[in-house]
N, C-alpha and C positions, 0 to 999 in steps of 0.2 A: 298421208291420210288427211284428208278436208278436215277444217275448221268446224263443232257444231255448232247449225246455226243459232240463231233468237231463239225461233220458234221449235228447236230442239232440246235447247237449254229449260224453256219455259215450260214443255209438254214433260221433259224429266222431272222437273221440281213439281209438276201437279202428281206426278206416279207416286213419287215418292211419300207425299204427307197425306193425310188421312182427311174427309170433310170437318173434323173439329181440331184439327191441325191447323190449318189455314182459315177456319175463321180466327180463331184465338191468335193465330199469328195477324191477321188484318186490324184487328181492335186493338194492337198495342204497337200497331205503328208503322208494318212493316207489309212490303208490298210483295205478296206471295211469288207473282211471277217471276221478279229480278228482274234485271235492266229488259226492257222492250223499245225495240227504235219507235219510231215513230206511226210508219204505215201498220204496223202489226198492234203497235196499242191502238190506234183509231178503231181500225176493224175488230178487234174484241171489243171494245166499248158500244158501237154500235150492234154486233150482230152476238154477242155473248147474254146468254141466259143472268139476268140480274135477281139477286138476291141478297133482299135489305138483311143485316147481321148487326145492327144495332145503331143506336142513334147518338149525333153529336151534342150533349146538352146544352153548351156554351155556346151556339148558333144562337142569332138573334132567327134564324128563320128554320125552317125543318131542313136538318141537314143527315143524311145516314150515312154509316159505313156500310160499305156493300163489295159482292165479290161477283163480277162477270165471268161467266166460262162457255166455252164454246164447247159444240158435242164432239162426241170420240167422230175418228176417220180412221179410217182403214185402222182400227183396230187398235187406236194411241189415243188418247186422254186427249181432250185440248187442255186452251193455256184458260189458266184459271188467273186470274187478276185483281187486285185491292181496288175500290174505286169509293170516291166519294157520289151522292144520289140528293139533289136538289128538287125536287117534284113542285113544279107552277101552284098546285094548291095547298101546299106547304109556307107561301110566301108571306110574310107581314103585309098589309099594307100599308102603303107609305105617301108623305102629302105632296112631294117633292118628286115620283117617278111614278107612271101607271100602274093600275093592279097587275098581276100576271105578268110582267115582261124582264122581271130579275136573269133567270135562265137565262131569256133569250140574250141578252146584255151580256153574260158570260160567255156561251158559245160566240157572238159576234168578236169580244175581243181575243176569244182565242183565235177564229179566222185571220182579224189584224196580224197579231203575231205570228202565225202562218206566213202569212202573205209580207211580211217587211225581212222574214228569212231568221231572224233572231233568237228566236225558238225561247222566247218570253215566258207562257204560259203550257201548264200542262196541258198533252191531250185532253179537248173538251167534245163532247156533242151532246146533241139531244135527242131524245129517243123515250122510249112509253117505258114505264117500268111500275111498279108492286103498288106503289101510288098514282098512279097515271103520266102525263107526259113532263120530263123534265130536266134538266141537266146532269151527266155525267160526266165526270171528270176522273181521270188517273190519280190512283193516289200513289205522293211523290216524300220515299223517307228521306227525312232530312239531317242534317250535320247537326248534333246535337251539341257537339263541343263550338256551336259558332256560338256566340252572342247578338242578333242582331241589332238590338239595342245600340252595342257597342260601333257597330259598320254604317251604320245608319246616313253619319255622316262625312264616312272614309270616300276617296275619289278611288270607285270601282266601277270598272269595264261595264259591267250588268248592270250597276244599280244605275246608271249614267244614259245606259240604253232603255231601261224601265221607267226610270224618271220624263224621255223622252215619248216613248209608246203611251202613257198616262196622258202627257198632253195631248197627243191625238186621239186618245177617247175619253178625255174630259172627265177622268176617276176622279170620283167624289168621294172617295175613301182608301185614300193607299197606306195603311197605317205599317208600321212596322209588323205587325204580326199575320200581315198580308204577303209577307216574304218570308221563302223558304229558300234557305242555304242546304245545296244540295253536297252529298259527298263528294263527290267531284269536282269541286269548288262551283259547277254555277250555282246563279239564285234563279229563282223562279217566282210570278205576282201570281196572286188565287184570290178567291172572293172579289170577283173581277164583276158582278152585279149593278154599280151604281156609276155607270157608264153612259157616254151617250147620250147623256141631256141637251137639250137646245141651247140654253144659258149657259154659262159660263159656270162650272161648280167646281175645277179642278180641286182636292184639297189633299194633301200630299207631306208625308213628311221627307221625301227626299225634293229639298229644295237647296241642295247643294250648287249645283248647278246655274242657279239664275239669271237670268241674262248674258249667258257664255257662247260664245259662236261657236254656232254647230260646225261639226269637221267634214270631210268631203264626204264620207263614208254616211254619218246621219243625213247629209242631203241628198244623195242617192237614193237611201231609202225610203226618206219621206215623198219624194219623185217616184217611185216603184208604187207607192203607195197610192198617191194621187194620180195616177194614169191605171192601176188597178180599180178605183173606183170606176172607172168607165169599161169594167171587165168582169173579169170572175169574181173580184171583190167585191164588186157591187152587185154582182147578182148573186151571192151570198149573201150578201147584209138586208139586201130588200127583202130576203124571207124571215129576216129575225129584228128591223126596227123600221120605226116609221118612215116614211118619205123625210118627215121635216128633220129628223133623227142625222139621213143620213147626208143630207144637205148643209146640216151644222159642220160634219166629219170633213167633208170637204172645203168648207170654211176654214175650219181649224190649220187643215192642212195647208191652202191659199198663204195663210198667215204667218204660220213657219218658214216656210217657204220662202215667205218675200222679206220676211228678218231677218232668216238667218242665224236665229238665236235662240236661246228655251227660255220659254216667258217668265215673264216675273211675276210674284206674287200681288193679286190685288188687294190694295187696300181698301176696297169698299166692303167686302165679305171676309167669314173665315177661308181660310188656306190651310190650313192646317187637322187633319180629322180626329174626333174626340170619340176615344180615350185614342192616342196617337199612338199607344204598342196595347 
């Protein structure tokens, strides 16, 4: 007898709980659907009916909890989904990055981590929803028994590849509590908004790493990366940052590249983001 698939696993779990089932179960943390790969969560995020179920207070910008669901087929529930819901006029403004382009800065580094294979960041896109047009993202439950505090400055696989992916979009804010330790052991970066600046802003507290020669594996994909800019990666990114945006990225990329190394912290600014967890 076959395997059931995702999307059978995930269409059962929507039969089974009740519409204040699964939101009650989404606002205390938990991602109704259960594991979804990748292709199957994109496409519910994009094409699932959103519905805001309450807000995160402790965002500095408008952040919701919300649940995507797709309509019944042939007579079976779709999959119903936990998602976080960032809407463009929800955003702070800020003196350091343009109005309205937070979203876009998030779905762009989800592309990044797409396209370097690493699978860095949760499913992200963009798409209209309850407040108008704005980032959705998967929402991803996490290993409560980790400490991140504590790994912060352990030499791990992810944090090592994250620390890396940050240089190439120039996070200006990767604080500890921008990592989630998944059950499965990975980690995964979120609140990926302050990206992508022209300048130099990286500020990071995984600076374990610095000035370490990258291994053949990070030069591969920083190379994947920089020949995707002249490809589908750039014609992804040209719909979510500016020209001068994405001409920096490929600076950035030039410069690893011909190092060899992951930068070192400047001493002329902070490097480090405040409050750092």
């Amino acid at each position: 007898m076959a395997e059931p698939s995702v999307d059978d696993n995930a269409q059962s779990r929507a039969a089974r709980l009740t519409r204040e089932e699964m939101e009650a179960a989404a606002l205390e943390g938990r991602q109704v659907a259960g594991a979804l790969d990748r292709a199957t969560a994109l496409r519910v995020l994009r094409d699932g009916e959103l519905t805001v179920i309450g807000r995160m207070l402790s965002a500095s910008n408008a952040t919701f909890f919300g649940l995507v669901e797709e309509p019944r087929a042939n007579g079976r529930p779709g999959i119903v989904a936990s998602c976080v819901y960032k809407p463009i006029r929800g955003e702070r403004p800020l003196t350091d990055f343009p109005d309205g382009t937070l979203a876009c800065r998030e779905v762009a580094a989800h592309a990044v981590s797409e396209a370097s294979g690493w699978d860095l960041i949760p499913p992200t896109v963009m798409r209209d929803g309850p407040f108008g047009q704005g980032m959705v993202q998967l929402w991803m439950e996490v290993d409560e028994s980790v400490d991140v505090t504590a790994i912060v400055g352990d030499d791990l696989p992810a944090l090592r590849r994250i620390a890396l992916l940050d240089a190439v979009l120039n996070n200006a804010d990767r604080k500890g509590g921008h990592l989630l330790p998944l059950p499965d052991g990975r980690i995964l970066g979120v609140d990926n908004g302050l990206c992508f600046a022209v300048e130099p802003k990286l500020r990071t507290v995984l600076w374990r790493w610095r000035g370490q020669p990258l291994n053949d594996d990070e030069v591969a994909v920083l190379s994947r990366l920089r020949d995707g800019l002249g490809g589908d990666l750039g014609e992804c990114l040209r719909e979510l940052l500016a020209p001068t945006e994405i001409r920096a990225t490929t600076r950035r990329l030039d410069a690893l590249l011909a190092r060899r190394r992951f930068p070192q912290p400047d001493r002329d600014r902070p490097v480090i983001p405040w409050p750092p967890f």
